[in-house]
C-alpha atoms as an extended CHARMM CRD file, in Angstrom:
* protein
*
       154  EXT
         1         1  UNK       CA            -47.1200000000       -1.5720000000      208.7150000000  PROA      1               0.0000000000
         2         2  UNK       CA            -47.6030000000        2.7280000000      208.0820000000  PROA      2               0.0000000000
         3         3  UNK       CA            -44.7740000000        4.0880000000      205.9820000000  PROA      3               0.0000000000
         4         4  UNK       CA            -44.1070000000        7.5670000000      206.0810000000  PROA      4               0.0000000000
         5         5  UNK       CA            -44.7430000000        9.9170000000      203.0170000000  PROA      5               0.0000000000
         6         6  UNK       CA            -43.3260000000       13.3920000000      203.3600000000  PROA      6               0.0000000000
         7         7  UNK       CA            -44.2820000000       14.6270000000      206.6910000000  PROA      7               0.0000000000
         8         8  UNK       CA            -47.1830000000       12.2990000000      206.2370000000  PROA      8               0.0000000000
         9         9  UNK       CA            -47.9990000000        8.5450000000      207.9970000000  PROA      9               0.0000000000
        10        10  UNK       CA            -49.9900000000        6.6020000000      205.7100000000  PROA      10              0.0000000000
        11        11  UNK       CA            -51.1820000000        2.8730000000      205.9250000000  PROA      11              0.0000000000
        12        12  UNK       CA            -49.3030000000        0.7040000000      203.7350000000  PROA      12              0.0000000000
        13        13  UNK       CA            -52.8030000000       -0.1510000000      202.0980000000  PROA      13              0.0000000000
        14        14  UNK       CA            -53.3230000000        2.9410000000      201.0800000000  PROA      14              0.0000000000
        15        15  UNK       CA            -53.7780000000        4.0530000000      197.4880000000  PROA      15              0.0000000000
        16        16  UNK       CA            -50.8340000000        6.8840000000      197.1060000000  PROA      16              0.0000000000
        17        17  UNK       CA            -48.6170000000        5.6290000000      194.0280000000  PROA      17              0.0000000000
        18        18  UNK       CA            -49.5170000000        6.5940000000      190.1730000000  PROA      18              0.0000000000
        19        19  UNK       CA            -49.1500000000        4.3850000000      187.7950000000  PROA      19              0.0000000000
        20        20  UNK       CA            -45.8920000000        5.9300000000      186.7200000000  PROA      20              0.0000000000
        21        21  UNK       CA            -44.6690000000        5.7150000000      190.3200000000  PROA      21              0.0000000000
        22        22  UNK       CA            -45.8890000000        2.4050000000      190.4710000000  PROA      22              0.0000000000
        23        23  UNK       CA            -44.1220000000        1.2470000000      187.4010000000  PROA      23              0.0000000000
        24        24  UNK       CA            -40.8570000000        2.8430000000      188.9750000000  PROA      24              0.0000000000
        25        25  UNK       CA            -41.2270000000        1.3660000000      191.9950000000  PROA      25              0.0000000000
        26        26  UNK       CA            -41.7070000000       -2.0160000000      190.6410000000  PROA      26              0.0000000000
        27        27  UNK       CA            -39.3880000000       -1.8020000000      187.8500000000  PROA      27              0.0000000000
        28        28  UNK       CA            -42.4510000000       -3.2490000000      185.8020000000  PROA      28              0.0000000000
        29        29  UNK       CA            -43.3560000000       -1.2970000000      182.9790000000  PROA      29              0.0000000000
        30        30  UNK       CA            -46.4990000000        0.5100000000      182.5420000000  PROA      30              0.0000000000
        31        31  UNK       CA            -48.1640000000       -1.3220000000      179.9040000000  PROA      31              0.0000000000
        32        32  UNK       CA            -47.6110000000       -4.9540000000      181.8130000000  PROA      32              0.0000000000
        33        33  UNK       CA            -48.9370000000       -3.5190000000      184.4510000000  PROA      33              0.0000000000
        34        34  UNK       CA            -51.8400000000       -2.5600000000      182.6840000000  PROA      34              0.0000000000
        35        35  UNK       CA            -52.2800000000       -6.0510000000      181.3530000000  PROA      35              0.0000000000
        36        36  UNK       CA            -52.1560000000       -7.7000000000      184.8650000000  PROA      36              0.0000000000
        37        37  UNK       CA            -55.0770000000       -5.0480000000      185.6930000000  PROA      37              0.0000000000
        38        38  UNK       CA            -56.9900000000       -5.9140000000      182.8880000000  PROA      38              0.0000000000
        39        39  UNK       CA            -56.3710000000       -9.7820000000      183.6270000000  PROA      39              0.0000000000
        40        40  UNK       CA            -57.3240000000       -9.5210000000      187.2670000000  PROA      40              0.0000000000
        41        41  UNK       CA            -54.1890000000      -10.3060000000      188.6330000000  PROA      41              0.0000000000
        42        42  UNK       CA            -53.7950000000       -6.7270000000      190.6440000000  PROA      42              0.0000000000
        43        43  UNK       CA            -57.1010000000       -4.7260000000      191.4940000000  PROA      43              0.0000000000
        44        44  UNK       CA            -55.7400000000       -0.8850000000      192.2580000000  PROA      44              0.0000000000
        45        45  UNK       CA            -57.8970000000        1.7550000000      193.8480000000  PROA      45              0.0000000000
        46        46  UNK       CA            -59.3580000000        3.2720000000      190.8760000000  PROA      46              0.0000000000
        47        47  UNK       CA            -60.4260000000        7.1670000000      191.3860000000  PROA      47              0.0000000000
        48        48  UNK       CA            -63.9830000000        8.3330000000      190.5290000000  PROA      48              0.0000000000
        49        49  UNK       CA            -61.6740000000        9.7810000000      187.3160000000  PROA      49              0.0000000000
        50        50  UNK       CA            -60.7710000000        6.7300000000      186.5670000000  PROA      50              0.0000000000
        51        51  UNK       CA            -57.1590000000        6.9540000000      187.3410000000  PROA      51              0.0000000000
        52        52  UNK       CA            -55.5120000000        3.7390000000      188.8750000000  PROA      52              0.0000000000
        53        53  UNK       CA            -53.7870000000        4.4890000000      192.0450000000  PROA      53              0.0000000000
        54        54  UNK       CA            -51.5230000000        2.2520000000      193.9940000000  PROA      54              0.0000000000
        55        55  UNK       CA            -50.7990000000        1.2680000000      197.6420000000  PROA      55              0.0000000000
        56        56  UNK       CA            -47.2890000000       -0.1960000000      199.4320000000  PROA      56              0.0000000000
        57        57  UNK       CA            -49.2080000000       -3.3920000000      199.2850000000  PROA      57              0.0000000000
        58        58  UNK       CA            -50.0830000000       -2.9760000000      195.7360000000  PROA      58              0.0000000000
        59        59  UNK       CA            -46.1270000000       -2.5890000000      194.8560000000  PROA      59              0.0000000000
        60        60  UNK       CA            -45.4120000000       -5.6370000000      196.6630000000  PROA      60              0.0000000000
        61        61  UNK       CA            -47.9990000000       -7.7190000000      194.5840000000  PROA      61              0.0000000000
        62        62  UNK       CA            -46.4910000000       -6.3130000000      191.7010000000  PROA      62              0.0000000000
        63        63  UNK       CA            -42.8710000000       -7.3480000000      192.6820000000  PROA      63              0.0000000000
        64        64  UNK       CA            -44.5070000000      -11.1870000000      193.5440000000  PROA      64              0.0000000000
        65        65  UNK       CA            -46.2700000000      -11.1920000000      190.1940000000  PROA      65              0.0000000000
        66        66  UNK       CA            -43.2600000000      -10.0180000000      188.8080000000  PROA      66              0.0000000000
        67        67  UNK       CA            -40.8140000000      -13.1580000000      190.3110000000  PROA      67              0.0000000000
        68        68  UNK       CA            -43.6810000000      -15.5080000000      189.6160000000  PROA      68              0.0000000000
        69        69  UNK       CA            -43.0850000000      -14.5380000000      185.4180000000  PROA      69              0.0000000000
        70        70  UNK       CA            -39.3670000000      -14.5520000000      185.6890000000  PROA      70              0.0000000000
        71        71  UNK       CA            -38.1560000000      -16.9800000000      188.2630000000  PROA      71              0.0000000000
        72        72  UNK       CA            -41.2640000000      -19.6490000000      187.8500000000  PROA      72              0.0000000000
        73        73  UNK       CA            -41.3420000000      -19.4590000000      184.3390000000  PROA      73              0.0000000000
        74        74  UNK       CA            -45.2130000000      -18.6230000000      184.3120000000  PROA      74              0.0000000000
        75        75  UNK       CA            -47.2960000000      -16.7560000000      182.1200000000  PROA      75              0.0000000000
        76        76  UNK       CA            -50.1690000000      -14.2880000000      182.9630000000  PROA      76              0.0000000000
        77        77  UNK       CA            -52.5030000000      -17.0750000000      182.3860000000  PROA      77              0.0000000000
        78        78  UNK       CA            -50.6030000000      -19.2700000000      184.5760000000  PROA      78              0.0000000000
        79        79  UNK       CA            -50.3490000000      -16.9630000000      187.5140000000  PROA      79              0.0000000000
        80        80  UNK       CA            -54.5090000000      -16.0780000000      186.8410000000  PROA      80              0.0000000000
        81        81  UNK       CA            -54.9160000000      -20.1330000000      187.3260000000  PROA      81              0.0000000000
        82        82  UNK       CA            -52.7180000000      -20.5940000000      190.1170000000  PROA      82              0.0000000000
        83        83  UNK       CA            -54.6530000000      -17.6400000000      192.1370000000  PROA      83              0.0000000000
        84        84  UNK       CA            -57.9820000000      -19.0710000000      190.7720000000  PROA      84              0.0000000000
        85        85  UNK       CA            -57.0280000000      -22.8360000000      192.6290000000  PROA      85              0.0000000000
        86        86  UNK       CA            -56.7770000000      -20.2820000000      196.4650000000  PROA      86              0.0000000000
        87        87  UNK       CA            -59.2750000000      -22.3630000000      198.2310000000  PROA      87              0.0000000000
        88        88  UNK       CA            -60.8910000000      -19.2050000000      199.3860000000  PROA      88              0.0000000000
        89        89  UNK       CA            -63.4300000000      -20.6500000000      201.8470000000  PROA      89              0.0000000000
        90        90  UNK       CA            -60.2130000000      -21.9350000000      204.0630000000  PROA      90              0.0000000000
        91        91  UNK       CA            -59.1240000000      -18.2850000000      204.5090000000  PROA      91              0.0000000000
        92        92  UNK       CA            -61.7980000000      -16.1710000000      204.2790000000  PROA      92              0.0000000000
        93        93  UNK       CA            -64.6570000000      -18.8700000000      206.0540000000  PROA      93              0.0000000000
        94        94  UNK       CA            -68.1130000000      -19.1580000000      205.0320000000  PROA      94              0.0000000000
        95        95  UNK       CA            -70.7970000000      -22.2050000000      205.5540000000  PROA      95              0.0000000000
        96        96  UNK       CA            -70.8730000000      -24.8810000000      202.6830000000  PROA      96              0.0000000000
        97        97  UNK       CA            -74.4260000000      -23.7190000000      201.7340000000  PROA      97              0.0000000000
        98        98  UNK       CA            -73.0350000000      -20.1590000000      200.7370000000  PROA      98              0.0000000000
        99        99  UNK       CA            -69.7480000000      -22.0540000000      198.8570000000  PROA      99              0.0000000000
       100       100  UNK       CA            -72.4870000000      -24.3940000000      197.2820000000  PROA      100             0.0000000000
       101       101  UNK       CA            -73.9750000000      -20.9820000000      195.5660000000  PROA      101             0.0000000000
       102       102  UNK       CA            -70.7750000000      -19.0600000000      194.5800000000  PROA      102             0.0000000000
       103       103  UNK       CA            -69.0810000000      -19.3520000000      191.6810000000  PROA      103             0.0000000000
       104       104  UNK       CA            -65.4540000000      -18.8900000000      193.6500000000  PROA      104             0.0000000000
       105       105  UNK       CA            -65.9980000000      -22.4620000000      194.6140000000  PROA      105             0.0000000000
       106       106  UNK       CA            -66.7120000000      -23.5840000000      191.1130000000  PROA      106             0.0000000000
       107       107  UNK       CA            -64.8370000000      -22.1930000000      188.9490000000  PROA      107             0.0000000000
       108       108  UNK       CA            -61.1900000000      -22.8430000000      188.1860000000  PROA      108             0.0000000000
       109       109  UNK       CA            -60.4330000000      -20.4610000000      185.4490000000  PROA      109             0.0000000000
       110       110  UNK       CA            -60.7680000000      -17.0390000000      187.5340000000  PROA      110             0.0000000000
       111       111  UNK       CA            -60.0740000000      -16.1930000000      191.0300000000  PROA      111             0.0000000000
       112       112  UNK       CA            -62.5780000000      -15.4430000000      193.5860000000  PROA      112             0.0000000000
       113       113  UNK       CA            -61.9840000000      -11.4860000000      193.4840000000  PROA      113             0.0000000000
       114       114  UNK       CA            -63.1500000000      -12.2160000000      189.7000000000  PROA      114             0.0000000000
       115       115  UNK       CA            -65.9030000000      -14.6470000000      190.4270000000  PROA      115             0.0000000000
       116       116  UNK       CA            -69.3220000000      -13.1270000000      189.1020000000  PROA      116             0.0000000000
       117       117  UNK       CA            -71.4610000000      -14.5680000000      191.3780000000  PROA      117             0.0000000000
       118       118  UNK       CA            -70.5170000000      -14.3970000000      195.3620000000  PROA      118             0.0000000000
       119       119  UNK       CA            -72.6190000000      -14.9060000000      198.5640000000  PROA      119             0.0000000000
       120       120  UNK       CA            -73.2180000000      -12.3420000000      201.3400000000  PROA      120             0.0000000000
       121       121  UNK       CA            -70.0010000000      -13.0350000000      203.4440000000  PROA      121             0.0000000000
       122       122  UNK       CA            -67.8870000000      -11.3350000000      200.4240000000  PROA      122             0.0000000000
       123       123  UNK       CA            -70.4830000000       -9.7620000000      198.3120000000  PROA      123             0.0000000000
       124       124  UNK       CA            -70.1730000000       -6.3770000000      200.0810000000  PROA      124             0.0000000000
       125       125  UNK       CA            -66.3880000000       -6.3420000000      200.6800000000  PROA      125             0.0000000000
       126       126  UNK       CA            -63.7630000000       -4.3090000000      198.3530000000  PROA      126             0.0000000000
       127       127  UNK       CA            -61.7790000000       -7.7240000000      196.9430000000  PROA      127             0.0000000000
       128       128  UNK       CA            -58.4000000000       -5.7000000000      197.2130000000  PROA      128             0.0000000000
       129       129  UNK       CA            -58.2320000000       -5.6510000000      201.1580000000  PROA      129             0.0000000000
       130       130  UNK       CA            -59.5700000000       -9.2970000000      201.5690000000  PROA      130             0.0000000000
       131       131  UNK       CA            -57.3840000000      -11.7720000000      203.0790000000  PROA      131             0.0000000000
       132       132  UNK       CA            -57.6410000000      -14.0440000000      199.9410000000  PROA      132             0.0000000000
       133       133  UNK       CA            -56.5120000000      -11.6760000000      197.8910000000  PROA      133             0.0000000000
       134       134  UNK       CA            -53.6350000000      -10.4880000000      199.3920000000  PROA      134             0.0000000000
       135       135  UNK       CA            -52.7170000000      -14.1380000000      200.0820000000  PROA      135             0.0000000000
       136       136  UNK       CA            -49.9930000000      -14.2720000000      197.3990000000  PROA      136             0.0000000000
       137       137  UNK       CA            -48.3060000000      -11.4140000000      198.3200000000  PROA      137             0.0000000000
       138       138  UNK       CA            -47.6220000000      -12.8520000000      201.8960000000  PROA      138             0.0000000000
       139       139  UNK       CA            -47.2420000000      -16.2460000000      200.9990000000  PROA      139             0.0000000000
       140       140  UNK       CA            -44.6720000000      -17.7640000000      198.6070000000  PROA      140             0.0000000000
       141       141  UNK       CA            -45.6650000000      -21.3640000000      198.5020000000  PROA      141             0.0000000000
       142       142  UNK       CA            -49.2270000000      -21.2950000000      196.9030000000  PROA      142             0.0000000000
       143       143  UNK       CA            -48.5260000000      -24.8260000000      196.3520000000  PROA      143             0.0000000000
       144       144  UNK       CA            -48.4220000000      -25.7860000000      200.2790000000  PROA      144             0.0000000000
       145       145  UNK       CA            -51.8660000000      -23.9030000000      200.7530000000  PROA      145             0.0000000000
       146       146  UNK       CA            -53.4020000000      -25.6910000000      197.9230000000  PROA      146             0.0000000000
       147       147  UNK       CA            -52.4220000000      -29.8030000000      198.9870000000  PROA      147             0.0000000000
       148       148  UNK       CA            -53.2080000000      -28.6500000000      202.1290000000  PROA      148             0.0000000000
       149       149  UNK       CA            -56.7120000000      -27.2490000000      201.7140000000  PROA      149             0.0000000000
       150       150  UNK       CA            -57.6330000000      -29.9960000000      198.8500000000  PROA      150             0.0000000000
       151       151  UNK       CA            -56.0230000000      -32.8970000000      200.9470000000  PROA      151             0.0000000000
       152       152  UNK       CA            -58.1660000000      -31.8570000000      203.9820000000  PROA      152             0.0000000000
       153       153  UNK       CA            -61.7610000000      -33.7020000000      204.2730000000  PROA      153             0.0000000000
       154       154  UNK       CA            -64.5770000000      -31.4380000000      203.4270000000  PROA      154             0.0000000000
C-alpha cells in the first residue's frame, strides 16, 4: 500500500516521519518511543546522522505496541517476551541445521531482530522489512501463531 505525500507517492515502508511527526501521529510521546527503540520493540531507519526516521508501517507498529500497553495490560518487557516467543523459522523458513546455530531459536528473552548470533538466510537482511518482524503489526492474535507453531511436530 503507497500513500501519497504532497505531490509525492511513497511506499508505505518508507522512512518519511520524524520523530516528532511520529510521536504526533501515534499519539505516543517522544520519550516512550524512544524507550521502545532502545528496547527493541520498533527498529526505525536511522540516518547516517543518526536521526531516527519513520515509515507508515513504523506508525502502525507504534499504534499496536501502543494497544498492547493499554488494552492488554502489558509492560515493555512483556511485549519484548511475547515478540521474542514468534517462532521465526515458521515465517521466515530456514533448515533445522541453520535454527540449530542461531540464537533466535534459543533464546526466549529477545526477539530474533535482536538475536546476536543469526545464520545466512537472515544475516544479511535489514530486520525492519522482514516478515517476522512486521508480524505483529499485521497480526493481532500472537497467541494463535504461537500454539500453533509450538503444537506442530518439529
Amino acid at each position: 500500500m503507497n500513500q501519497s505525500i504532497g505531490n509525492n507517492v511513497v511506499s508505505n515502508t518508507e522512512p518519511v516521519y520524524s520523530l516528532g511527526t511520529a510521536s504526533r501521529l501515534s499519539q505516543i510521546s517522544v520519550h516512550s518511543i524512544r524507550q521502545y527503540i532502545d528496547n527493541g520493540l520498533i527498529i526505525p531507519h536511522t540516518t547516517t546522522t543518526k536521526r531516527h526516521l519513520f515509515s507508515q508501517v513504523d506508525i502502525m507498529r507504534l499504534k499496536c505496541i501502543k494497544n498492547q500497553l493499554l488494552q492488554m495490560g502489558l509492560n515493555i518487557a512483556g511485549i519484548k517476551a511475547l515478540y521474542s516467543l514468534i517462532p521465526c523459522w515458521s515465517i521466515h523458513p530456514c533448515s533445522l541445521e541453520a535454527r540449530k546455530k542461531c540464537d533466535a531459536y534459543y533464546s526466549i528473552s529477545v526477539p530474533c531482530w535482536e538475536a546476536s548470533k543469526k545464520e545466512k538466510e537472515c544475516k544479511n537482511e535489514e530486520c525492519r522489512y522482514c516478515n517476522v518482524y512486521r508480524y505483529p503489526e499485521e497480526h493481532a492474535d500472537l497467541k494463535s501463531l504461537i500454539k500453533n507453531t509450538t503444537s506442530a511436530p518439529a
